[in-house]
C-alpha positions as CSV (number, residue, x, y, z in Angstrom):
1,X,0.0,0.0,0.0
2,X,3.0,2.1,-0.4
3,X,0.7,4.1,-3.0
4,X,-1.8,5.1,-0.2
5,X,-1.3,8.7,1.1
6,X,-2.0,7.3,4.3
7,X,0.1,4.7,6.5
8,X,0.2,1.3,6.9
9,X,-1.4,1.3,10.7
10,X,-3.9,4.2,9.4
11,X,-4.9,1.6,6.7
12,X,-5.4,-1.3,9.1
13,X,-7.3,0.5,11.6
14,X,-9.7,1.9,9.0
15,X,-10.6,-1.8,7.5
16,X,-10.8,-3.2,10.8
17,X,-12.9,-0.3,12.5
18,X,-15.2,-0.6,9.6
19,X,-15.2,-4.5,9.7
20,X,-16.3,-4.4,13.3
21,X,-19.2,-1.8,13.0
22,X,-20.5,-4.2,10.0
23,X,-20.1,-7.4,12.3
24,X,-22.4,-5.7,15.2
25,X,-24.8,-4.0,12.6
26,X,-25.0,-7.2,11.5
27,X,-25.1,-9.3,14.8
28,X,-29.3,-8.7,15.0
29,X,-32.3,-10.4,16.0
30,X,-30.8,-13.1,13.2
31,X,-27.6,-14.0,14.3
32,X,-28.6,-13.8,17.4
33,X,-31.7,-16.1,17.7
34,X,-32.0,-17.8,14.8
35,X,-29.4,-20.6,15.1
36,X,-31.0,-21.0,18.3
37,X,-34.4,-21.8,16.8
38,X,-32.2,-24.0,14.1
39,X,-30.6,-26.0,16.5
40,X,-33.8,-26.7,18.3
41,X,-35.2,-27.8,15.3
42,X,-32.5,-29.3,13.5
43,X,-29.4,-30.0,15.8
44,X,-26.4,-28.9,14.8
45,X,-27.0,-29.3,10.9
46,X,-29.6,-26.4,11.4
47,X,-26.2,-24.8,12.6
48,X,-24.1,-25.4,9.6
49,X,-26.6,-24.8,7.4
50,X,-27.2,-21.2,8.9
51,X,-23.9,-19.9,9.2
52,X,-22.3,-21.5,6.4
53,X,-23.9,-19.4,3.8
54,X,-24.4,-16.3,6.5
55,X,-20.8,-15.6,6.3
56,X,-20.7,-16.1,2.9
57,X,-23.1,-13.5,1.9
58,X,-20.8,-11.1,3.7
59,X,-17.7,-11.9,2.9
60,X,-19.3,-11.8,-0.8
61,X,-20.8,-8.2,-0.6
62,X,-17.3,-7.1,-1.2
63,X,-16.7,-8.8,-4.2
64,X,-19.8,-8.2,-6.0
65,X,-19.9,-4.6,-5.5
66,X,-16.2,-3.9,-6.7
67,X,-16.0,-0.3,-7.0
68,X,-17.9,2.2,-5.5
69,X,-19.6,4.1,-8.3
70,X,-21.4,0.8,-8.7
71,X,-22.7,1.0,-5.0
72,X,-23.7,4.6,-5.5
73,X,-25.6,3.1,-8.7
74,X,-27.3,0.6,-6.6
75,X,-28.5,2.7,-4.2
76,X,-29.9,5.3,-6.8
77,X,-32.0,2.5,-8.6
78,X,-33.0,0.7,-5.7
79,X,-33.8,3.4,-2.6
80,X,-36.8,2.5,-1.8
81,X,-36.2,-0.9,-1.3
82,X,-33.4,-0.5,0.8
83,X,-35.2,2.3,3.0
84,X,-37.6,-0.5,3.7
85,X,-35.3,-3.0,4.4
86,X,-33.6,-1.0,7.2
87,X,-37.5,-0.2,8.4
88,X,-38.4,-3.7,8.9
89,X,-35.0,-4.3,10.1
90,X,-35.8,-2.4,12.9
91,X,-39.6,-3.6,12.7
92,X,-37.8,-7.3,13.2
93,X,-36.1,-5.6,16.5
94,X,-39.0,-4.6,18.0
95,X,-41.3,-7.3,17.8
96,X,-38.1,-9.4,18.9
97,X,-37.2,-7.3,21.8
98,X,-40.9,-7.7,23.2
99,X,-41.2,-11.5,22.1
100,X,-38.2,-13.3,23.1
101,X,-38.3,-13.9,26.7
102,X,-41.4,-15.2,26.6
103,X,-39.6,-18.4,24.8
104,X,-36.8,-18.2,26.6
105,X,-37.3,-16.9,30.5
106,X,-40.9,-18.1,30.8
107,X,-41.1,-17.4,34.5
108,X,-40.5,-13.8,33.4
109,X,-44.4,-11.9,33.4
110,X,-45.2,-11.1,29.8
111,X,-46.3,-7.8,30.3
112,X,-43.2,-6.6,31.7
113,X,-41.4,-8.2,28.7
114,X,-43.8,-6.4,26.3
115,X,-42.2,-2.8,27.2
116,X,-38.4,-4.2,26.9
117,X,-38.2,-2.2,23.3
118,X,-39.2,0.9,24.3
119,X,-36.0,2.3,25.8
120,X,-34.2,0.4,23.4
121,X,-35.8,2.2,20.6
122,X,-35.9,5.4,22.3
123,X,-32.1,5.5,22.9
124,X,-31.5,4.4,19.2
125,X,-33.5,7.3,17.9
126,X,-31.5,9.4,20.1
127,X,-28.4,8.2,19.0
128,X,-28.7,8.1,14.9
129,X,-27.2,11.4,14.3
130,X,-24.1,10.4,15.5
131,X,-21.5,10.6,13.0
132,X,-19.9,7.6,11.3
133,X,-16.3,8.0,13.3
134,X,-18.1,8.3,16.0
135,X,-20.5,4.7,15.4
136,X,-16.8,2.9,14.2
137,X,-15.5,3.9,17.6
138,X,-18.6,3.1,19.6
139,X,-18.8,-0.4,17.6
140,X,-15.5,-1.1,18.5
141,X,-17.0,-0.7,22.3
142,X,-20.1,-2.5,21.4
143,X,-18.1,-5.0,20.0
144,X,-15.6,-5.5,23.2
145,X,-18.5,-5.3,25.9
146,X,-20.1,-8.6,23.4
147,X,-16.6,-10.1,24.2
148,X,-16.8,-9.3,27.8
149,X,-19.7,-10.9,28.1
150,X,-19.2,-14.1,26.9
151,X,-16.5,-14.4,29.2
152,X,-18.5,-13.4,32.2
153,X,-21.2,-15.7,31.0
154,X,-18.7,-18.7,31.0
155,X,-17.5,-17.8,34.6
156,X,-21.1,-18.2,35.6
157,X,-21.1,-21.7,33.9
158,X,-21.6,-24.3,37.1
159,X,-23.6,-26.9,34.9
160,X,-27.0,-26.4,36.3
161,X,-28.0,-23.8,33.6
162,X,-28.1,-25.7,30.5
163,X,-31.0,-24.6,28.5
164,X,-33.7,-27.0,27.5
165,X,-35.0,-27.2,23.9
166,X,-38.2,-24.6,23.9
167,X,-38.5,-25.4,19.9
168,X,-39.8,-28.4,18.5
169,X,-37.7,-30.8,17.7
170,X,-37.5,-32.1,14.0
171,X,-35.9,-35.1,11.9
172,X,-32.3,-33.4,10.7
173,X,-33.3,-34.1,7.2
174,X,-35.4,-31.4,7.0
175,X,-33.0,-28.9,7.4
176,X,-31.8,-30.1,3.3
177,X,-34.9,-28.5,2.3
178,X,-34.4,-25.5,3.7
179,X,-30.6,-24.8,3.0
180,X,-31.5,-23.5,-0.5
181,X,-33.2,-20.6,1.0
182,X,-31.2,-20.0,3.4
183,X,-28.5,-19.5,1.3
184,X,-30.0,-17.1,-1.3
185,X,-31.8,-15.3,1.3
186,X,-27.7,-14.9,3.2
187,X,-26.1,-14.1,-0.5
188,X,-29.0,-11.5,-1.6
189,X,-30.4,-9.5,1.4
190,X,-26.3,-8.0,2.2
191,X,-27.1,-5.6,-1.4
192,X,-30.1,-3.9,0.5
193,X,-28.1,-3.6,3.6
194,X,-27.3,0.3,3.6
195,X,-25.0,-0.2,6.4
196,X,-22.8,-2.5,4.0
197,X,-23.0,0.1,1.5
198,X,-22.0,2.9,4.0
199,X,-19.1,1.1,5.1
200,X,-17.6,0.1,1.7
201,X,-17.5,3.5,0.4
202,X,-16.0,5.0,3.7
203,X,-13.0,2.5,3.1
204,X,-12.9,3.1,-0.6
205,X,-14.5,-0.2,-2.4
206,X,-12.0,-2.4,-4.6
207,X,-8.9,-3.8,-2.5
208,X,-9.7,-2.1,0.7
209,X,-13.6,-3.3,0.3
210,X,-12.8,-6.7,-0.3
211,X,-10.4,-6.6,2.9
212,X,-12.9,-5.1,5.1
213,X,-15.7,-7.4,4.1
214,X,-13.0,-10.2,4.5
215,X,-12.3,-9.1,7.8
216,X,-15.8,-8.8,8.7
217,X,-16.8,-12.3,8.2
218,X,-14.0,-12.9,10.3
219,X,-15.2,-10.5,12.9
220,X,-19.0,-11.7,12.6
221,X,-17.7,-15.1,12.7
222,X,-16.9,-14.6,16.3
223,X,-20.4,-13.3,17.1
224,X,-22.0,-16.4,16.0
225,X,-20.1,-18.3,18.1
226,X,-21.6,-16.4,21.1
227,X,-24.8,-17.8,19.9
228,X,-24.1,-21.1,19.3
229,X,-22.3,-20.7,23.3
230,X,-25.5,-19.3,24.5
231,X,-27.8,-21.7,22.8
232,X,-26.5,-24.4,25.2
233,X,-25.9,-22.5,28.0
234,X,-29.1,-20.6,28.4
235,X,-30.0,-16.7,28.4
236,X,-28.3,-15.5,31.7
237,X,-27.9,-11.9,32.7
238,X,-24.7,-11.6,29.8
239,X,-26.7,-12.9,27.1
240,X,-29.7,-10.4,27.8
241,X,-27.4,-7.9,28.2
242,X,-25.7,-8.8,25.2
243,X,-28.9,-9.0,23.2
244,X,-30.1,-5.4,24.3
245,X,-26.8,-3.6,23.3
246,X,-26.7,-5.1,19.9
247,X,-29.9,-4.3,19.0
248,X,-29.7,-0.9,20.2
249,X,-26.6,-0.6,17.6
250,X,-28.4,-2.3,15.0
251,X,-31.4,-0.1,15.5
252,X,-29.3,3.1,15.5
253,X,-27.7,2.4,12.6
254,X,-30.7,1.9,10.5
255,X,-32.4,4.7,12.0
256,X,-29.0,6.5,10.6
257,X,-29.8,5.7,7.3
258,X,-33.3,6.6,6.9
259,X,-32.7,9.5,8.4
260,X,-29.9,10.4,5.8
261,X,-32.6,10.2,3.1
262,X,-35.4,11.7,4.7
263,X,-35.2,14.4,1.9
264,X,-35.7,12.2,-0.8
265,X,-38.7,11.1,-2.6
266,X,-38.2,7.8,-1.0
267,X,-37.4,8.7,2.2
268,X,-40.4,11.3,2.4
269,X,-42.3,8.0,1.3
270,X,-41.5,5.6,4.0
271,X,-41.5,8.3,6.6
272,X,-44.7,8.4,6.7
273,X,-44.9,4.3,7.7
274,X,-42.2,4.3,9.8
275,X,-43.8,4.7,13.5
276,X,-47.1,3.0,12.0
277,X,-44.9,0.4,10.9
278,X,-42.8,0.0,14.4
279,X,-46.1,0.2,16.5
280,X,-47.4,-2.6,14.8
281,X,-44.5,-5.0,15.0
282,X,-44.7,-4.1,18.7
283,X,-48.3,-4.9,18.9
284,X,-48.0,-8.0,17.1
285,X,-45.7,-9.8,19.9
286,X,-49.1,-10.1,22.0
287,X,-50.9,-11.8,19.0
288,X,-50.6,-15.6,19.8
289,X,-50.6,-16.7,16.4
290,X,-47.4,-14.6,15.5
291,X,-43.9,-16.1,16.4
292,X,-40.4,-15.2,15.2
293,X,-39.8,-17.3,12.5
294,X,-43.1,-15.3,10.6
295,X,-40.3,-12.6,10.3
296,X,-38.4,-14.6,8.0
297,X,-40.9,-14.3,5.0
298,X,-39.0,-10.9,4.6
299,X,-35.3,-12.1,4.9
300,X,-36.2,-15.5,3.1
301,X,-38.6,-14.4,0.4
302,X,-39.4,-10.9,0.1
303,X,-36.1,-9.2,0.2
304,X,-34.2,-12.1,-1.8
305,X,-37.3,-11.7,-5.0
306,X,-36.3,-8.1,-4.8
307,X,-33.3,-8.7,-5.5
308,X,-33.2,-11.5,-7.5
309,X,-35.8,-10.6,-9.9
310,X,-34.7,-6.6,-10.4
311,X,-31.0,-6.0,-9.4
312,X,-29.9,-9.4,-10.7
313,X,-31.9,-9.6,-13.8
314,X,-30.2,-5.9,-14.6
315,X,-26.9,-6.9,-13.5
316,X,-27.4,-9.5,-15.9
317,X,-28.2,-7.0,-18.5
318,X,-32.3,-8.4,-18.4
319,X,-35.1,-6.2,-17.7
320,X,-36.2,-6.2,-14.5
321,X,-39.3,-7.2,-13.5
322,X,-42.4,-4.9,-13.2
323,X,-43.4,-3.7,-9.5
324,X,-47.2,-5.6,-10.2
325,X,-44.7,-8.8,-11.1
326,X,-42.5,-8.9,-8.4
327,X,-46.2,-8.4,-5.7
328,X,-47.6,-11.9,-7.9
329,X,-44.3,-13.9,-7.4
330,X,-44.0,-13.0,-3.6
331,X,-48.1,-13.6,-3.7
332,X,-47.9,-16.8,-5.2
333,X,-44.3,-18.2,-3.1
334,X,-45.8,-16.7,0.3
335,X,-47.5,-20.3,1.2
336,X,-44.6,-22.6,0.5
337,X,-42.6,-20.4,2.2
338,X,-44.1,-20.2,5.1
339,X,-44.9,-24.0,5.8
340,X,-41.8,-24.8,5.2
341,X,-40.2,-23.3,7.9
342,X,-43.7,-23.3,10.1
343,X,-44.6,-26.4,9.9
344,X,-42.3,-29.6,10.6
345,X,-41.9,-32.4,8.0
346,X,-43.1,-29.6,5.6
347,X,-39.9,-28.5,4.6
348,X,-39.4,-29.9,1.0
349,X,-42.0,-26.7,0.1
350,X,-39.2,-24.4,0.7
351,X,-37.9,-26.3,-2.8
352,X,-40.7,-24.1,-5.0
353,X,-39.5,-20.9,-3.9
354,X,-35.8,-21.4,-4.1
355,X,-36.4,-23.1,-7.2
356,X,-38.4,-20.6,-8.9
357,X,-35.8,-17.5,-8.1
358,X,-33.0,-19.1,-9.5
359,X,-34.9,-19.4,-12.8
360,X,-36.4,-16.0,-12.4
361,X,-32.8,-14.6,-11.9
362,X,-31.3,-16.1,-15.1
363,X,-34.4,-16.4,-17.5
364,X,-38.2,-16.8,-17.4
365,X,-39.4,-15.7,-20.6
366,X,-43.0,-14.9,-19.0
367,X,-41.1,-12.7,-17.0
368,X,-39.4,-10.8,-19.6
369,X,-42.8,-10.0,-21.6
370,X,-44.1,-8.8,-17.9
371,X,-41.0,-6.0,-17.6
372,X,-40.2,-2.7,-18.7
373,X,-36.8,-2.0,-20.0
374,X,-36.8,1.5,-17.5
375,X,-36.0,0.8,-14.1
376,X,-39.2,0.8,-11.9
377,X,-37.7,2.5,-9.5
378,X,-38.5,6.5,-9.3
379,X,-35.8,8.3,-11.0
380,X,-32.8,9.1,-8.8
381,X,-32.7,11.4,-6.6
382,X,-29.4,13.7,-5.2
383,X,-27.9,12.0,-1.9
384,X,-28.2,14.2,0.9
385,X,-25.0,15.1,2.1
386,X,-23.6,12.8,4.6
387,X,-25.7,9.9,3.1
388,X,-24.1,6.9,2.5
């Protein structure tokens, strides 16, 4: 890097502050639960299958990016949909914050459980127009205090505190089914991640892109195994702890971003949704027929057709699909993908959906006579300045 005008420690720091503010942005209500739901269900295939592909899709973000005009280009074309993926991002957060300990500290009262997100969001609200040096150097202390934890959670270790299956437990096999989606869902959703985006321009994309990314999956890496510690071990006092802080960083980080492009058509757009939106998921954690793993139909269906069907197709130099298009294919895949990952022995559904993005992505001639050659997004708007 002898061509850099700045050093060779200034250039370290720089990727690695970056990669650890993208391994606690993206240490949420996924990374966090989710293996534990998998290894109820599955045993420690479920595991494997999650964060094979998980750290992947990260690690992968750099590389498919390359330089950053082309993230600027992606952001331009697809705003909207990224505004909306850090909204139900946070959406995710709430209803998780209020949900969780009723599966895992059952002795805990539900109503006192039900106002856990409030502060959280409150002090993540609060905290958004913080600016990015200041969010690398509090991730780096988010990130440590993670670290902390897990070490005062293993002192606490004395056997007794093992934590007992509270997901139903399913034939391994299963878990097959589902890998498919797992893996485009961890490979596609990282493109509408903002925070990604954010953080490979700051370090400059190309080289120093790829390295951060690299170093994040490294970084992130760790995280999960935190999880995979604490879904053995139970949810002591470290791992709630733990929980809370991540999702307050999470949370502020996507508030960050909408806030950034409140001006814009887009942002003006989703503005309007966004406490509707956050009250609901909140709301929702008292509905018995609700559970955590409805959430998924975003990161495992809606989010992934997005992208599959209009940033891939025009990466691919197809037309992408029209908006009506895109709402029928989502309409039509909703069912399988929700038994499948509902509903045990139900799994080979999750086959249709994975099955039919794939071909979606690389063809689908029906599709092409459905789609207009001009993107479908509203035309681009000027960043604000500061936005990412």
């Amino acid at each position: 890097m002898s061509a850099s005008p700045e050093s060779e420690p200034q250039y370290f720091l720089r990727v690695v502050g970056w990669a650890v503010y993208l391994a606690c942005s993206w240490t949420w209500c996924i990374g966090m639960y989710l293996p534990v739901v998998l290894l109820d269900h599955y045993g420690w295939p479920g595991i494997v299958a999650f964060a094979i592909p998980n750290v992947a899709g990260v690690v992968l973000f750099g590389f498919g990016v390359g330089v950053v005009a082309h993230s600027r280009s992606m952001i331009s074309g697809n705003r909207g949909a990224m505004l909306w993926f850090s909204l139900i991002t946070i959406a995710f957060h709430v209803y998780f914050l209020a949900a969780v300990w009723g599966y895992e500290l059952q002795h805990v009262p539900a109503l006192l459980t039900f106002f856990v997100p409030l502060p959280v969001v409150a002090a993540a609200w609060m905290a958004r127009r913080l600016s990015d040096r200041s969010m690398v150097r509090v991730a780096a202390g988010v990130y440590a205090f993670s670290w902390a934890l897990v070490f005062l959670l293993a002192r606490l270790g004395d056997g007794e505190h093992l934590r007992e299956p509270v997901w139903a437990t399913r034939p391994e096999s299963g878990v097959v089914f589902l890998a498919p989606a797992l893996i485009i869902g961890f490979l596609l959703c990282p493109y509408l991640d903002l925070t990604f985006h954010r953080a490979f321009k700051a370090v400059g994309g190309r080289g120093p892109g790829k390295t951060t990314f690299a170093l994040f999956g490294l970084a992130f890496s760790m995280m999960l195994l935190f999880t995979f510690y604490y879904s053995l071990s139970g949810f002591r006092w470290p791992v709630i702890v733990h929980i809370l802080v991540q999702s307050w960083f999470t949370m502020t980080l996507h508030f960050k971003e909408i806030d950034v492009r409140a001006t814009t058509a887009a942002g003006e757009a989703l503005g309007r949704w966004l406490w509707p939106v956050l009250a609901l998921s909140w709301l929702l954690a008292l509905v018995p027929v609700v559970d955590y793993r409805w959430w998924f139909l975003f990161t495992g269906l809606v989010f992934p057709a997005y992208v599959a069907l209009i940033m891939v197709r025009r990466r691919l130099g197809q037309p992408a699909v029209h908006q009506a298009v895109l709402a029928l294919v989502v309409a039509v895949l909703t069912p399988f993908a929700a038994l499948s990952f509902l509903v045990g022995g139900l799994e080979w559904l999750a086959l249709v959906p994975s099955v039919a993005l794939v071909l979606a992505m690389f063809g689908g001639s029906a599709l092409t006579a459905a789609s207009e050659r001009a993107p479908i997004a509203p035309a681009a708007h000027a960043e604000p300045r500061g936005a990412a």
